[in-house]
C-alpha positions in Angstrom: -24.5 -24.2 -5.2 -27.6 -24.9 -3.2 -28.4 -23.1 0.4 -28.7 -25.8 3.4 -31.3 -25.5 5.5 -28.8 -24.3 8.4 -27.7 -21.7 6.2 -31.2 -20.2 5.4 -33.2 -20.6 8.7 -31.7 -17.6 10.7 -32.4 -14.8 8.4 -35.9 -15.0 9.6 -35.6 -14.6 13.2 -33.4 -11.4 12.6 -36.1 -10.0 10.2 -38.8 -10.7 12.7 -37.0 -8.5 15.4 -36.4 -5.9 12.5 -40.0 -5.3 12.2 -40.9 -5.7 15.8 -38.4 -3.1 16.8 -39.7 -0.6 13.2 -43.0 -0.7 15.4 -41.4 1.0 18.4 -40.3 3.8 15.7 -43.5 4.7 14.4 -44.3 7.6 17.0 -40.8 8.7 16.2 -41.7 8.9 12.1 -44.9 10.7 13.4 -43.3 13.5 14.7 -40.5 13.9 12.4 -42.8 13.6 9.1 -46.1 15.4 10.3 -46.5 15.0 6.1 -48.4 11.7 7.3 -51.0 13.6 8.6 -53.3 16.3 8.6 -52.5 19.6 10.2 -54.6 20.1 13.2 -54.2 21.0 16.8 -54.2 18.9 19.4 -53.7 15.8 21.1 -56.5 14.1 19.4 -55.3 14.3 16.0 -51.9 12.6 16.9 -53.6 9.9 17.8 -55.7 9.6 15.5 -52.6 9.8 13.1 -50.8 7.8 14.6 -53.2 4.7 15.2 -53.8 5.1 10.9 -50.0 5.3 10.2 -49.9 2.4 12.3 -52.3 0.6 10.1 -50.5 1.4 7.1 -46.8 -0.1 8.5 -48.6 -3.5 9.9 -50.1 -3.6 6.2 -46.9 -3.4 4.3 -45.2 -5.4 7.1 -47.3 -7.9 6.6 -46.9 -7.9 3.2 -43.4 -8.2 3.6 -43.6 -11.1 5.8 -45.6 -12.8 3.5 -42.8 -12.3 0.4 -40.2 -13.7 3.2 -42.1 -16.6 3.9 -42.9 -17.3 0.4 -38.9 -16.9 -0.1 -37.1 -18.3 2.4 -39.7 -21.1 4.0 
């Protein structure tokens, strides 16, 4: 049985506003797992941490996105 282009084209939209709204999350995952840092005090290291853990989730995102458009386009 083969997938019409109607019935394939709005998966991606709904993944797209998956991982825009995983970004809002990340300060959230921060503070929950502090296992995705180093242990130091002060503001500076959460953002430090955070900005770097940032990195990492746009790099497997992206990734992602990538294996999607491969897929699906």
């Amino acid at each position: 049985m083969q997938i019409t282009e109607s019935e394939r084209r709005p998966f991606i939209p709904t993944f797209y506003t998956y991982l825009l709204s995983a970004r809002v999350s990340i300060n959230s995952i921060i503070y929950r797992y502090p296992w995705f840092c180093r242990r130091e005090i002060g503001d500076s290291i959460i953002i430090r941490c955070t900005i770097r853990t940032e990195v990492i989730l746009r790099y497997l995102f992206s990734l992602i996105i990538q294996e999607t458009k491969v897929a699906y386009l």
